[in-house]
N, C-alpha and C positions, 0 to 999 in steps of 0.2 A: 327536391322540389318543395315550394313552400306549403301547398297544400295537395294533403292527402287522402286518399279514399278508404272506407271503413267496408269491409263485407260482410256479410251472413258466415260466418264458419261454419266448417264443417261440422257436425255436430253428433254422429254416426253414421252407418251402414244407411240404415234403416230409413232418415228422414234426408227427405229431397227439397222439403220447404217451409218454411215458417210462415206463423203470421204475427205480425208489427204490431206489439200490443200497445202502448206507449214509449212518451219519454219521458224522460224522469230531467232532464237539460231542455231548456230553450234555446228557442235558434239564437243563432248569434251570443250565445252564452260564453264567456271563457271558461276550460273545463282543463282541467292538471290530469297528466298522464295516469293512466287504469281509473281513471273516474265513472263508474256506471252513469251510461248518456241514457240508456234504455231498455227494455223490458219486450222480449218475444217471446210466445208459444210457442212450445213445439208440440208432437202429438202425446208426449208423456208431460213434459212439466212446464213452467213459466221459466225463464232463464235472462239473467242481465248482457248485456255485453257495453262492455268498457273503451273506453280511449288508448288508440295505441301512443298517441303523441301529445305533449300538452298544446295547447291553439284556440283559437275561436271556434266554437261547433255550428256548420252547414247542412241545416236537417236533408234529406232527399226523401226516404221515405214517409207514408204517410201511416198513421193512426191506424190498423183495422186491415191493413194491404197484408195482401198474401208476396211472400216474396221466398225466393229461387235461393238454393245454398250456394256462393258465392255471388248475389247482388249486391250494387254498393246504397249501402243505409244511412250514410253522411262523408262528411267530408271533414275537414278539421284545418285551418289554415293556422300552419305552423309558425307563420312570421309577424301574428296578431301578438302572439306570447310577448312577443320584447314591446308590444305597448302599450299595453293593459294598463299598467300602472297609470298612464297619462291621460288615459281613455275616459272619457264622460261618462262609465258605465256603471250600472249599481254597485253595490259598495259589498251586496253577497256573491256578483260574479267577480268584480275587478278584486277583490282581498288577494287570492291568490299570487305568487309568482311565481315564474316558472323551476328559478334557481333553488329557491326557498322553500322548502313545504308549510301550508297553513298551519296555525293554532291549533292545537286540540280544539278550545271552544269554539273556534269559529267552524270548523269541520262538521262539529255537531250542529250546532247549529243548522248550519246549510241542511242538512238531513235531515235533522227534525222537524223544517218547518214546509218539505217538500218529496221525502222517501222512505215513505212507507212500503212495507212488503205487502204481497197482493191481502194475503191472510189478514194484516191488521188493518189497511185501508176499506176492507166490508167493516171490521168491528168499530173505525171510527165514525165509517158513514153514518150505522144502522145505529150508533149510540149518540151522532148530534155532533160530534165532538172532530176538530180539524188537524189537521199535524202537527200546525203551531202550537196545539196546546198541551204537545205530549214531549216530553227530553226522550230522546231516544238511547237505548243500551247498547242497541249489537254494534257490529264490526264499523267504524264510521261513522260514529251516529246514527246508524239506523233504526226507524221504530220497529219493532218485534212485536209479534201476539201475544206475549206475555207482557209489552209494555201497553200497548193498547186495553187490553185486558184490566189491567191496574190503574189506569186513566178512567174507563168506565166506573170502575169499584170508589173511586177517589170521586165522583161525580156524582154516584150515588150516595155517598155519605153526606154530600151537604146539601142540607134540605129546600135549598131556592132552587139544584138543579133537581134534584129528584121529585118533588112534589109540585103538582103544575099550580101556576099560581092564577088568583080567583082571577074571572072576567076584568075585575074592577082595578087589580092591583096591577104596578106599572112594571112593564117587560125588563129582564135584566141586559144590563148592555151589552155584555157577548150575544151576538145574532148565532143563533143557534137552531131560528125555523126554518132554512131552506132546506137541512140536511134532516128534517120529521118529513115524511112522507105525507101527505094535505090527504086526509080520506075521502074516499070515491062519492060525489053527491050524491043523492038518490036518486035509482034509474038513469046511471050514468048509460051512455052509449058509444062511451070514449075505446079506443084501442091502440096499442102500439105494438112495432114491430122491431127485432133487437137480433140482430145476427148472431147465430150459433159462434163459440167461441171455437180452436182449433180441436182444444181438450172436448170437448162436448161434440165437437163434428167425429174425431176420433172414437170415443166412446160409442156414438151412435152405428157407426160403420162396424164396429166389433163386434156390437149385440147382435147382428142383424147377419153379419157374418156366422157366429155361432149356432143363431136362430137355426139359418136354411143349409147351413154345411157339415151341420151334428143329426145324429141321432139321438135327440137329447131325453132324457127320460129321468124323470125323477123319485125316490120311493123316499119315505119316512119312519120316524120311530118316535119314541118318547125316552128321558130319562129321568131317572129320580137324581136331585141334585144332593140330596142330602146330606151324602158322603164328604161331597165338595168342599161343602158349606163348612161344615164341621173342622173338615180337615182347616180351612182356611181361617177360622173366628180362633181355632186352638194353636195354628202359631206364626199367626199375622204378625204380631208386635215380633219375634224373635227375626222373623223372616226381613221385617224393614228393618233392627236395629242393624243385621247382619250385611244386607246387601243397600241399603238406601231408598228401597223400592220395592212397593207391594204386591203381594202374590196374585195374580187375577185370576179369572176364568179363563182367557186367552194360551196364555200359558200351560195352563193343564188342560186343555184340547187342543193343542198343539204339540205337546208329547204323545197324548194317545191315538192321534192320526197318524205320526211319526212314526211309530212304534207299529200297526195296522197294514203301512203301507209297504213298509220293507217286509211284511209279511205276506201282503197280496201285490204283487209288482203292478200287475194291469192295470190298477185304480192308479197308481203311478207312474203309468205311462202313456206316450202320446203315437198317435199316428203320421208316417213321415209321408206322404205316397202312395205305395205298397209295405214299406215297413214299418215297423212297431219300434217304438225306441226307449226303450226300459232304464231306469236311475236306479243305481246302488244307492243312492241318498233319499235326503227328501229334503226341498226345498219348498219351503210352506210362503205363497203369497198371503198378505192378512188384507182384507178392501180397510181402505182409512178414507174416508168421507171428508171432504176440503169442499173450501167454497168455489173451486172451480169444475168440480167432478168428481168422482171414484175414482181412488187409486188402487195396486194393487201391488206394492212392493215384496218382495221374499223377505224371509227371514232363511239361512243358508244354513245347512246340517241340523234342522232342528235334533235331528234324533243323536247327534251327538254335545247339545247344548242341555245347561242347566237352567231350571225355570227361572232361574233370576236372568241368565243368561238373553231368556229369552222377553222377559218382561223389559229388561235395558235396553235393547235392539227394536224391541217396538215402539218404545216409547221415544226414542230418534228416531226412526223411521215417522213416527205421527207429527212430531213434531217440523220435521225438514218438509214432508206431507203438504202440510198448512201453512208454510210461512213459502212456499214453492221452491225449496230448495234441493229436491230428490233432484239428482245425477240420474244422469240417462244407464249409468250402471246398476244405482240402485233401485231402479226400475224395471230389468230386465232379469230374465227368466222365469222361477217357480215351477214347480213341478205339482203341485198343487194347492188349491185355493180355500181359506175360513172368511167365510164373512159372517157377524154377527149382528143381524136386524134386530134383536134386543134391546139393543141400545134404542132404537127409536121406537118402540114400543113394539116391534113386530111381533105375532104370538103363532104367525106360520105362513111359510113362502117358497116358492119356490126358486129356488137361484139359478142363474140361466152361466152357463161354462165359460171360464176364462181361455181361452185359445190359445195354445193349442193343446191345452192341459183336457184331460180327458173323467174330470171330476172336479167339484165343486160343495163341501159344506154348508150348509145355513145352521147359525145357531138362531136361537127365539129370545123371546121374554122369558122369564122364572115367573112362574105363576102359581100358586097355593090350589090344590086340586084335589078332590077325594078320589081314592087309588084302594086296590085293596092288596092289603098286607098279611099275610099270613093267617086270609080269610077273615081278616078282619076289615073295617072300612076307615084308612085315616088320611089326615088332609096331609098331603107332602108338598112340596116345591120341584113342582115339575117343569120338564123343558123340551117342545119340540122340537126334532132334528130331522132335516133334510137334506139327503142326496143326492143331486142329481150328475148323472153319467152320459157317457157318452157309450149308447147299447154299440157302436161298432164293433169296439174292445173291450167293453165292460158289460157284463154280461148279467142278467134280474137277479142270480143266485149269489154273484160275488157280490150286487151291489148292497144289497143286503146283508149278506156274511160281514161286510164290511163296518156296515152302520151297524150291526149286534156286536161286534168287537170292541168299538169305541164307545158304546152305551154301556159295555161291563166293566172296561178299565175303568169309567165317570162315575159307575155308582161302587166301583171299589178300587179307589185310588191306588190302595196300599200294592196291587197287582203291578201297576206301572212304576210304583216305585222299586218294587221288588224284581221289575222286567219278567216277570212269571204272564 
């Protein structure tokens, strides 16, 4: 048949429906076989779906539409391919043909001046700056957060874009105010209304789930980080020339929850029902903050992984995180959760349970605090830590016990290297 129908695939178990974030192709576009036409939500990540045939593309769905796993989301008329070439049609849709594959430059091209990942399209929004003005790296041409990133840095070094210029002096000819936000007059009285994306409808339904369907209860501690620090300023440089990549905090409370948890199973385990369902492992989720929402990917055997191990796995996880490339695999499970509010200044919170995991970490801020030492009074670098459990299965004694066992390995590392 010349023209064919595109559907939602199946995408797991778990999701029943998506929603139509964009496309990345216009209608009536000529698009070459696995060419990403477009861009859908599910309730874990942002996900492309591609051309099964080369043809002229027949959008069906709409922008924002919630749509059914196996609806059809375009069409593709397979017998436009043989006339492309003769077609009065722009010169970045008609280049292709079907027999032939594109140029390298032209390839990019097309991408760079129109496909961007969701991650680098906020960073060119919020920096002024359009597709057109970035060559893209990844797979295709495409822009990446680290090209975006570098397009901004490149923008900021030369002084007619970085420094606004006076009332009097005359505008540069790249139009670059529609994408500055125009600030709010005074005593505006304006408002808009912007639909919850799927990630964010999802996220919200989670919390709210956790909220009324736990026993949720949280306790705290403090620890001295000092150990850390030390250990970490004495053999940073040996640790990157070694592995490529820096030793962080993440990492070293990531072994000592690891290490904690195979020794209290319960903080490790979830409820099925009526039964209890306990891991010989530990599978640590880390929250990675993206422009579309929290995430919450595992990192898998932490307690059999080495810090470097685990410093490389996060930092692809963060990165596939932010440019929305997490797999519906590497989204699923965890056996238990680190999130670290520190990073945005947090200095104490309480974190609310990832479900159906039956605990929850918060790390803080490091903040310089007078503490008393050996009866003496001196300033350390301290860091608040919270707990929170699920009292079903976790019990005020264990949850405690638990957070005192991770506060002693952090303020003396040498124990968890030692496995003592």
């Amino acid at each position: 048949m010349p023209v064919i129908e595109l559907h939602i695939p199946n995408l797991g178990e778990s999701i029943t429906n998506v929603t139509f974030a964009k496309w990345l192709k216009p209608n009536g576009a000529w698009v070459a076989m696995d060419e990403p036409l477009c861009e859908i939500e599910t309730e874990k990540a942002n996900q492309e779906l591609s051309a099964d045939k080369a043809g002229k593309l027949i959008h069906v769905a709409r922008e924002g539409e919630d749509l059914e796993v196996g609806a059809v989301f375009a069409r593709i008329d397979t017998d436009a391919a043989q006339d492309t070439p003769s077609a009065a049609a722009p010169s970045a849709i008609a280049a292709p043909v079907a027999q032939t594959p594109a140029p390298a430059a032209a390839s990019e091209q097309t991408y760079a001046s129109g496909h961007p990942s969701p991650a680098a399209a906020k960073i060119l929004a919020e920096g002024g700056l359009t597709p057109a003005d970035v060559a893209g790296t990844g797979r295709g041409g495409r822009i990446t957060k680290e090209d975006a990133q570098k397009a901004l840095e490149k923008k900021a070094q030369t002084p007619e874009a970085s420094t606004p210029a006076p009332a009097t002096a005359p505008k540069p000819e790249k139009s670059e105010a529609p994408a500055v936000p125009t600030p709010a007059a005074p005593f505006t009285r304006e408002e808009r209304r912007q639909r919850m994306s799927r990630m964010r409808r999802t996220i919200a339904r989670r919390l709210v789930s956790a909220k009324n369907n736990t026993a949720m209860l949280t306790t705290f501690n403090e620890v001295d980080m000092s150990a850390v620090i030390a250990l970490r300023e004495k053999y940073q440089e040996a640790f990157v020339k070694k592995y490529g990549i820096k030793l962080g905090f993440m990492s070293i409370f990531a072994k000592a929850c690891a290490k904690v948890l195979l020794e209290m199973p319960d903080v490790n385990a979830f409820i099925d029902g009526d039964d209890i369902v306990y891991h010989d492992y530990a599978d640590i989720s880390i929250a990675i903050s993206t422009p579309n929402g929290l995430v919450v990917p595992p990192i898998r055997n932490v307690e059999s992984l080495g810090f470097h191990e685990i410093e490389l796995q996060l930092k692809d996880l963060a990165t596939k995180a932010r440019e929305g490339r997490l797999s519906l695999e590497e989204m699923s499970g965890g056996t238990f959760t680190i999130t670290n509010g520190g990073i945005f200044g947090s200095l104490m919170s309480t974190p609310i349970l990832n479900e159906p995991q039956s605990a929850i970490l918060g790390m803080h801020a490091i903040k310089d605090r007078p503490v008393a030492v050996n009866g003496q009074v001196e300033i350390r670098p301290m860091m608040y830590l919270a707990l929170s459990y699920d009292h079903r299965i976790v019990d005020g004694s264990t949850s405690v016990t638990f957070l005192v066992k991770v506060k002693e390995l952090i303020e003396d590392p040498v124990r968890l290297l030692m496995d003592l």
